[in-house]
N, C-alpha and C positions, 0 to 999 in steps of 0.2 A: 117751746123748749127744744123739740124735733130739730127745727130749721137751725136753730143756734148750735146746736151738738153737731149736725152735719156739716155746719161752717166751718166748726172748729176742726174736725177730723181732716176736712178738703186741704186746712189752710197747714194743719200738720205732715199731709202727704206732702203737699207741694213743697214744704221744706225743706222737708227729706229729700226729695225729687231736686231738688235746687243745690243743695250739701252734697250729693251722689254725683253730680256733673259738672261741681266746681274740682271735685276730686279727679273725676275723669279727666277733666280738661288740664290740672295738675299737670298728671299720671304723663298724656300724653304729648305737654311740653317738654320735660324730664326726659322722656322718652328721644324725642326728636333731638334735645340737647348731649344726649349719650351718640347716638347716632354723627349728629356734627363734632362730634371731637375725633371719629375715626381718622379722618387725614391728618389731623396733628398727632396721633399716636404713632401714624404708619410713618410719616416725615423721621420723627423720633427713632426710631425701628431701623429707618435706614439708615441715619448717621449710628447709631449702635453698628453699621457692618450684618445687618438681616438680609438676606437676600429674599426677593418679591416670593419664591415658587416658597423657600422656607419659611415665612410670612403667613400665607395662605394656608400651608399645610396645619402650621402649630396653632392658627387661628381656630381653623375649620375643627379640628381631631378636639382642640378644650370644649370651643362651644359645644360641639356634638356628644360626648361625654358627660357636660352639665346639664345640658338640655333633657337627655335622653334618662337622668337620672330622674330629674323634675319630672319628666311624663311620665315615667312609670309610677312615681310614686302618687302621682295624681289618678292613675288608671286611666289616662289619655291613651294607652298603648293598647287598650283592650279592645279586642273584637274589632282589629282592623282590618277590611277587605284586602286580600292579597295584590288586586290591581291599584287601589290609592297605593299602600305601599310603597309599590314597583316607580306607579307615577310621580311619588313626592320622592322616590331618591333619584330618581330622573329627570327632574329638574331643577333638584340639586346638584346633580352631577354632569351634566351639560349646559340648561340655560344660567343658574346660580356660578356653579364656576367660571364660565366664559365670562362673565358681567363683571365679576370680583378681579380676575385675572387681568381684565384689561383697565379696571379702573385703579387698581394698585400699579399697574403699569406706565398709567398718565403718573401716577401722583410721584414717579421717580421721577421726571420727565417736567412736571410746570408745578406752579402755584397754588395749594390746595386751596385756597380761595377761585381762581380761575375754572381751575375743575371740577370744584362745588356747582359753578353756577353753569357751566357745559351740560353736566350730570343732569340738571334739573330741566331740560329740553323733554325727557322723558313723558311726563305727562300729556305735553301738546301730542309726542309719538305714535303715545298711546290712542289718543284720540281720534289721528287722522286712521289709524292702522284699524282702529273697531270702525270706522264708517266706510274705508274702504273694503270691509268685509261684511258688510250690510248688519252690523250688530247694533250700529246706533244711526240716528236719523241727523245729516247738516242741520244745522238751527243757527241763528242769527249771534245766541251765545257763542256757539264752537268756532263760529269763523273771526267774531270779535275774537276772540281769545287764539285763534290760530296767528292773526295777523299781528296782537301784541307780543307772542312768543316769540313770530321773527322779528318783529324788529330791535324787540330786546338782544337777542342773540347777536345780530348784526351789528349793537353795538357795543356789547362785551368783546367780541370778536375783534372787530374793526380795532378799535381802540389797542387791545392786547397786542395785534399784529405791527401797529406803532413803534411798541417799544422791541420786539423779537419774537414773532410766536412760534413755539418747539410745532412744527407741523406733524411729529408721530405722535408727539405727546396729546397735540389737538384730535388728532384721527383717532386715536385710543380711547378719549373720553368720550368722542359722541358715539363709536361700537361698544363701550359701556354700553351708554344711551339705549341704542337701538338693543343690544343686547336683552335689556331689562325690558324691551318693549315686545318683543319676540318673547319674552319667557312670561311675561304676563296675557297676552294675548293668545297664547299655545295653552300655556296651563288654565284659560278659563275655559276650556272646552276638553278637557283630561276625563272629567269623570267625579261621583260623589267626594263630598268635602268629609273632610276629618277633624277630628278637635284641632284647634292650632296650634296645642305644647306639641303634639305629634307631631304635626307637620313640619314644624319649625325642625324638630330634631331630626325627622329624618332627612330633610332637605340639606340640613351643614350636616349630615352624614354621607349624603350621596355628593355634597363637595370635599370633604375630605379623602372620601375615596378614588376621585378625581384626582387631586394633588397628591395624593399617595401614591398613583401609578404613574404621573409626573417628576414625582421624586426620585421614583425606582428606575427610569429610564435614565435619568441624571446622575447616577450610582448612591444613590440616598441623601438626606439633609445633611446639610453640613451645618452644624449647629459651635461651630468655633466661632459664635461669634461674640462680642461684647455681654459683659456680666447684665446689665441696664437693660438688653434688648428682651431680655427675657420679660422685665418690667412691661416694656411698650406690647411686646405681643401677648403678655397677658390681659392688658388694659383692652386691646384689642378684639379680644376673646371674650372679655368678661362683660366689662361695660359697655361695650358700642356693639356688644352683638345679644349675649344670653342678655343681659340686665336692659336691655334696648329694645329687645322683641317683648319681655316679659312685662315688661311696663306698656306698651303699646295695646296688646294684647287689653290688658287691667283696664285700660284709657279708651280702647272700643268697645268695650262689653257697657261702659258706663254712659259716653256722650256718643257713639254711633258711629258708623268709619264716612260719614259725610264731615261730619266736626273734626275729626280726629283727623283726616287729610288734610283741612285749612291746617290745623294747629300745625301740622306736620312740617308744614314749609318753613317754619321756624329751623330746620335742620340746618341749608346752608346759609342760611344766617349765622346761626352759631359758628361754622365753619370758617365765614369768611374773617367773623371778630374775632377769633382766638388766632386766625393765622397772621392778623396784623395787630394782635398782641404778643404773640409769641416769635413771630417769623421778619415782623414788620412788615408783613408781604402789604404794598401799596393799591387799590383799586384807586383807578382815577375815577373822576366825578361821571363821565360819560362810561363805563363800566357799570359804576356803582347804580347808575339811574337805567343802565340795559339789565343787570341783575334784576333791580325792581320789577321791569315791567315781563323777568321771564317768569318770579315767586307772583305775580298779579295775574298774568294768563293760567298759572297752577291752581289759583281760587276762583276766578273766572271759570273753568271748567266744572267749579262743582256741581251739584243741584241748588237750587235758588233755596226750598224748604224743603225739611227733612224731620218733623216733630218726633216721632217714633221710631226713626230709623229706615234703613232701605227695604222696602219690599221684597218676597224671598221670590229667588230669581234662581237659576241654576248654577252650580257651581262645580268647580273642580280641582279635585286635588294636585293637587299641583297645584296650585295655583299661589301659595304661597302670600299671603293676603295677595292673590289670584291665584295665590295658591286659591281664589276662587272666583266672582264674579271680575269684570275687567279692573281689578284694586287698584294699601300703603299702606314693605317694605319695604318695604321694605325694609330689605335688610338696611333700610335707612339709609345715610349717605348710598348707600347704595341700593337703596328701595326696597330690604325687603319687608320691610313695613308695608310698602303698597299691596305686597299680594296677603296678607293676613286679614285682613278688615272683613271681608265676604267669609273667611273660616270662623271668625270669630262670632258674627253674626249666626251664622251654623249652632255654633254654641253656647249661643244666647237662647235659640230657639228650643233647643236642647233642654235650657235648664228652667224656661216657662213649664214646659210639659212637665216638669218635673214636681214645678211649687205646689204647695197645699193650696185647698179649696182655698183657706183662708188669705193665702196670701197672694193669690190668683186675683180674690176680689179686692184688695188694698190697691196691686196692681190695678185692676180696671179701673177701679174708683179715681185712681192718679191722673188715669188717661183722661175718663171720661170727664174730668176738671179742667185738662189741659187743653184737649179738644174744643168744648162748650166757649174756654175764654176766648180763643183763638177764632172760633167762630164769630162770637158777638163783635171781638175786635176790628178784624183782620176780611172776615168772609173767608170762602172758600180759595184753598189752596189749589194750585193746577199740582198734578201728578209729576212727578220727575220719572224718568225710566231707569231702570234697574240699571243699566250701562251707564251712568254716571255716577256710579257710587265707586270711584277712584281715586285712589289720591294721586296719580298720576291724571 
């Protein structure tokens, strides 16, 4: 009767356990689908007569607003060390806005399809930029996946330049690129992580306050612009940033930010469909299959197995999903998904210590079922290192 009652108990966690990750997995397509609609919001925005610095400003000041309410009222704001603080509005307001600034920049400039899939060069960046700073070790994976990123890239590129390519427009997206690769790499060695409603909000705080002295230098927004624009840069603000991070966030805590970075690449996918729904924008076939192969070097870099998630490793704030370990957001289309994933993890850890006896052991019990089948099935898993829990 024992053996039968513990069958059944196993085979109830595991469902629950199965029900909890199809949500997460959900959570965090939705997520990356909010995210890929930012460059058809911001398209929209321009023809409204928005200008990019005004854009950015009205973006950053809602998100940061909405953000900042949610943390507080979650008590994500409590009892945070004076130096994360300092770090997460400073890399909001340096690496975050330089990254936003130039990639709104391209998108006046080329094809939000084109620029999506520039953007996502990011990841290999990241990669090369942690092994040339001795964070992670060459392996036979990273250079497969180095070698597919270029030659993806070479032929988005090649192709693009076919038909006329905006060469500032080109050079904007990939200092995006590199941008977002600089701010995830700096902010993984910032200093302790923070919850990530915090993070999140102070970081489109320390951007808004970026483009507010951007503004003021400009003699203030000019906000004469079309009735509609208000629409786009609300959309802008709401879904592809607060409602994009918040869902992300939901989507790590549930399947793991190794899952949640595959799923992630879903992003300019969305981006490129809606712009050749909406825009007609055309990829040709050798684009389309240089795209592929740059979203396949993005999953190629993941960790092979990940059952429980990444290992706790150091992190930092700033880091912005790096806001801690080398992260995905980023901010989505613009990664900062990527740096969330290691803060969130942070707060996963958080809220173990927190659970009752009894649900600490439900918890084991789940693992220790997950583990055991995995074992009998599979054998031993080799260890992934903490540096590849990126979605870049």
């Amino acid at each position: 009767m024992l053996p039968n009652s513990m069958h059944e108990e196993q085979m109830d966690v595991n469902s629950r356990r199965c029900q909890h990750r199809c949500v997460g997995a959900l959570l965090c397509l939705l997520s990356a689908a909010c995210f890929g609609a930012m460059a058809i919001f911001g398209k929209y925005a321009y023809d409204a007569r928005v200008d990019v610095a005004d854009l950015l400003l009205l973006r950053f000041v809602i998100a940061a607003v909405l953000l900042l309410v949610v943390a507080r009222a979650t008590g994500a704001l409590r009892n945070l060390p004076r130096r994360s603080i300092a770090g997460a509005l400073a890399m909001g307001g340096i690496g975050y806005a330089t990254q936003a600034g130039l990639f709104f920049g391209a998108l006046e400039r080329m094809d939000a399809s084109l620029l999506a899939l520039i953007l996502y060069a990011y990841p290999t960046l990241v990669m090369l930029g942690a092994i040339a700073l001795g964070r992670e070790r060459a392996s036979v994976r990273r250079v497969v996946a180095l070698l597919v990123a270029s030659a993806g890239t070479v032929l988005v590129l090649g192709a693009a330049a076919a038909g006329g390519l905006d060469a500032l427009g080109t050079a904007m997206g990939f200092g995006a690129a590199i941008a977002y690769t600089v701010y995830i790499l700096v902010g993984d060695r910032l200093g302790p992580a923070i919850p990530p409603l915090a993070l999140a909000a102070l970081v489109c705080t320390g951007a808004a306050g970026t483009f507010a002295v951007v503004s003021a230098v400009r003699g203030g927004p000019n906000l004469d612009f079309d009735a509609a624009g208000w629409g786009w840069v609300s959309a802008i603000a709401v879904v592809s940033t607060v409602a994009a991070i918040v869902l992300f966030f939901a989507g790590v805590a549930r399947v793991g930010p190794s899952t949640a970075s595959i799923l992630s690449t879903l992003e300019p996918v969305v981006t490129v469909a809606l712009a050749a729904l909406v825009f007609h924008d055309s990829l040709g076939a050798v684009q389309l299959a240089g795209g592929a192969l740059v979203l396949s070097a993005a999953v190629i870099i993941q960790p092979i197995k990940d059952p429980r998630g990444p290992r706790r490793g150091p992190s930092a704030v700033g880091g912005g999903e790096q806001f801690g370990d080398a992260a995905a957001g980023g901010f989505g289309a613009q990664g900062f998904a990527a740096g969330v994933e290691a803060a969130a993890y942070d707060a996963g850890v958080v809220a173990e210590q927190q659970e009752s006896p009894a649900e600490q052991g439900e918890r084991g019990l789940a693992v220790f079922a997950e583990v055991s089948l995995e074992a009998t099935s599979e054998g031993d898993q080799a260890v992934v290192p903490d540096a590849d829990r990126c979605r870049q």
